[in-house]
C-alpha positions in Angstrom: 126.7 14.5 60.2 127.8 13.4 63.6 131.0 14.3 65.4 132.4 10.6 64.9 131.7 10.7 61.2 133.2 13.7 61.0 136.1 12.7 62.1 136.2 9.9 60.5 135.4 11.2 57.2 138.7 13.6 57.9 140.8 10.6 59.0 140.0 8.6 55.6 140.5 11.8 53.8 144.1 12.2 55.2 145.1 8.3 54.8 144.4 9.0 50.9 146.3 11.7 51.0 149.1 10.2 52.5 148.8 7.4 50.2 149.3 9.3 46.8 152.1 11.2 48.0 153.8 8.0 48.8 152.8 6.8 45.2 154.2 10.1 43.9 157.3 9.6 46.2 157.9 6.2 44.8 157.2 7.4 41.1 159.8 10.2 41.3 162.4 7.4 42.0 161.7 5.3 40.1 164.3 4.1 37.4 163.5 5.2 33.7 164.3 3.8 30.5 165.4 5.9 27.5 165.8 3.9 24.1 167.7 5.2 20.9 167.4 4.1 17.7 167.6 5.3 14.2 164.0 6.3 12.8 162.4 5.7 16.2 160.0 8.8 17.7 162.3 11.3 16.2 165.6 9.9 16.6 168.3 11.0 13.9 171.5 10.5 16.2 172.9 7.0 15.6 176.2 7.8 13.4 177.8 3.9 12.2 180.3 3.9 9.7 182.7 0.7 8.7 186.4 1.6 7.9 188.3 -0.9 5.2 191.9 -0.9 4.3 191.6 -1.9 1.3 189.7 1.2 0.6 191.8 3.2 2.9 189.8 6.8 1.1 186.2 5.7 0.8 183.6 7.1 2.8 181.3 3.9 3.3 178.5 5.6 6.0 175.3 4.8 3.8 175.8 0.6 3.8 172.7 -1.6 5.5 175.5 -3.1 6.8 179.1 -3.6 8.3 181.3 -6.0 8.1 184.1 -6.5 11.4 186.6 -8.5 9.9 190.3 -9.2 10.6 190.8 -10.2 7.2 188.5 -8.9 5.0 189.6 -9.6 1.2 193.2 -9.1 2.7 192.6 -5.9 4.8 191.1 -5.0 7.9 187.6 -3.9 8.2 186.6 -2.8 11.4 183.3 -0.2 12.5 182.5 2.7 14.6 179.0 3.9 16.1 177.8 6.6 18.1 174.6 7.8 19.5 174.4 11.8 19.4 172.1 13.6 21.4 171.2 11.0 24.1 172.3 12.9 27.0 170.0 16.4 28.0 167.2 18.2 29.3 165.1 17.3 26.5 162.3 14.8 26.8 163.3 11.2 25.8 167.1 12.3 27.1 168.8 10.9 29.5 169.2 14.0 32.3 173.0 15.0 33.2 173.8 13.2 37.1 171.4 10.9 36.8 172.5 7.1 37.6 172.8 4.6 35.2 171.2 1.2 36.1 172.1 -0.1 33.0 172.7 0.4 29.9 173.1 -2.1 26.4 174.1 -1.5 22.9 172.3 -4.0 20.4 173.3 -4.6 17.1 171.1 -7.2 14.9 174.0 -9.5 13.8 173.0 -12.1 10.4 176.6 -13.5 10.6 178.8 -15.1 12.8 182.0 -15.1 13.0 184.8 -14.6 15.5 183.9 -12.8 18.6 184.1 -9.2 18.3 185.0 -6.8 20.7 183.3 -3.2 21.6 186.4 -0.3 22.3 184.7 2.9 23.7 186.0 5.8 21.2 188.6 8.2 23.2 189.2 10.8 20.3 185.8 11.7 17.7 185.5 10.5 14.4 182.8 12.9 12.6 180.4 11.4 10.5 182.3 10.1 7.5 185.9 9.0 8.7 187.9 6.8 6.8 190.4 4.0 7.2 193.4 6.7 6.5 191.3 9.6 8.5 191.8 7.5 11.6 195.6 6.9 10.7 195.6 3.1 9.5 192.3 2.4 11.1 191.9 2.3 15.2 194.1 0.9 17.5 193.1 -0.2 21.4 196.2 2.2 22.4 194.1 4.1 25.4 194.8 6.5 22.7 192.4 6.1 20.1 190.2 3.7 21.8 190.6 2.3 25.4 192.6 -0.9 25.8 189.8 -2.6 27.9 186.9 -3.7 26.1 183.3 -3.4 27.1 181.8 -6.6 28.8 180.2 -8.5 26.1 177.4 -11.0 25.9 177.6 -13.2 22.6 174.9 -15.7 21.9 174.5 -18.2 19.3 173.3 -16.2 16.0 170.8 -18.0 13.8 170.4 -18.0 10.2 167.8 -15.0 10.5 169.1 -12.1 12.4 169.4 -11.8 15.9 170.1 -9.2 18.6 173.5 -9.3 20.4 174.0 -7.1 23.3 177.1 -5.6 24.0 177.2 -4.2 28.1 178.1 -0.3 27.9 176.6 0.7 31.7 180.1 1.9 32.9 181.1 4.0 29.7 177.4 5.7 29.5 177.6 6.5 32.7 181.0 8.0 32.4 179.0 10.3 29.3 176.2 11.2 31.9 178.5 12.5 34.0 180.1 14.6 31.8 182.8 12.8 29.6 182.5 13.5 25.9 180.4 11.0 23.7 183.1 9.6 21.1 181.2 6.4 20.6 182.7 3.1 19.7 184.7 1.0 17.8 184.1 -2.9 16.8 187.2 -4.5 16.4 187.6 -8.6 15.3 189.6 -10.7 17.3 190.6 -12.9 14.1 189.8 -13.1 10.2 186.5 -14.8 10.2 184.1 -11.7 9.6 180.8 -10.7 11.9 178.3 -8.6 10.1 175.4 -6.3 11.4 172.8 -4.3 9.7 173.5 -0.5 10.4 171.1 2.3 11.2 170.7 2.6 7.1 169.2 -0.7 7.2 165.1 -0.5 5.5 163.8 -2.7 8.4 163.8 -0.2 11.3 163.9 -2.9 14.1 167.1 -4.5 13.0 168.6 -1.4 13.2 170.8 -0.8 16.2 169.6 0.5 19.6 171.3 1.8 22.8 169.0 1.0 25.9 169.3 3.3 29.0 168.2 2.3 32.3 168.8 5.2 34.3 167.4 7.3 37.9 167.0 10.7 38.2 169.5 13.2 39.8 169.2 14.1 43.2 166.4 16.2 43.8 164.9 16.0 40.4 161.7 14.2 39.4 160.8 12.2 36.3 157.9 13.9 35.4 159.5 15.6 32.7 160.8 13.0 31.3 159.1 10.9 28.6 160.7 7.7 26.7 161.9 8.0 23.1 
């Protein structure tokens, strides 16, 4: 081989190089997307649970659906979800620090009624609570739940389920950066009910989902990380 080929055999051979670690320098920040839902690759977390005061004792976490309703038979009925175990070093988890691009809440919503709005959870519920557990059900008070509600996008629902998204970037970003996960709570604005299938429903993709848009924290890569 000649001298020029030689050399030019070691320039081509350093452009490639240079090339995939600008492809791996681009991959490593690169956003991510982690998805959570009931039944999906090993997910167990989602906790939903409606709360009646008309039946102020009974536990009613194993329903296929929930019913948000002002007025509801002549009580309230309103309904609280979480999402445990989204937030780790475990593959499919969102990493602590990172940065949340976005982040949505679905729920697969078969009846409309008056627009409902999503309170993020300041205090936990467990995984049964009850109308009379959270003392009369839960109030917007920046006590129980925070006053503001999370921005909300509310489409026309047809006669066959549909996805609703509810906007949660802000309050899963507060989680990431290390505020405690107490979920939510969907509370009617009047008494014209809006029901949802719940994470006990048979069909797995009308259950609902928490979609997580997220990059890595400084100085870590996303090799590790794999979707759920």
């Amino acid at each position: 081989m000649s001298t020029r080929s030689f050399v030019l055999s070691i320039g081509l051979f350093a452009a490639s190089v240079c090339l995939l670690r600008s492809a791996e320098a681009d991959d490593k920040f690169a956003s991510k997307t982690a998805s959570f839902c009931f039944g999906v690759n090993g997910y167990h977390g989602t906790i939903d649970v409606e709360i009646w005061e008309l039946a102020p004792t009974t536990i009613l976490n194993s329903n296929p659906q929930a019913t948000c309703d002002g007025n509801n038979g002549g009580g309230e009925s309103q309904v609280l979800m979480r999402f445990d175990g989204i937030i780790g070093e475990e593959p499919g988890q969102i990493p602590p620090g990172a940065t949340v691009v976005s982040a949505k809440l679905l729920v697969s919503a078969f009846d409309q009624g008056n627009t409902v709005h999503l309170h993020r959870m300041l205090v936990p519920f467990g995984e049964a609570p009850t109308w009379n557990k959270m003392i009369s059900g839960v109030t917007a008070d920046d006590l129980e739940a925070q006053r503001s509600k999370e921005s909300f996008t509310f489409g026309n629902i047809a006669a066959s389920a549909s996805y609703v998204p509810f906007e949660v970037t802000d309050t899963v970003q507060a989680w990431v950066s290390g505020d405690e996960n107490h979920g939510w709570a969907f509370l009617n604005t009047g008494g014209n009910g809006w029901d949802f299938y719940t994470s006990d429903f048979d069909k797995i993709a009308q259950r609902p989902k928490l979609v997580v848009e997220y990059l890595p924290p400084a100085g870590r890569s996303l090799e590790t990380d794999s979707e759920n």
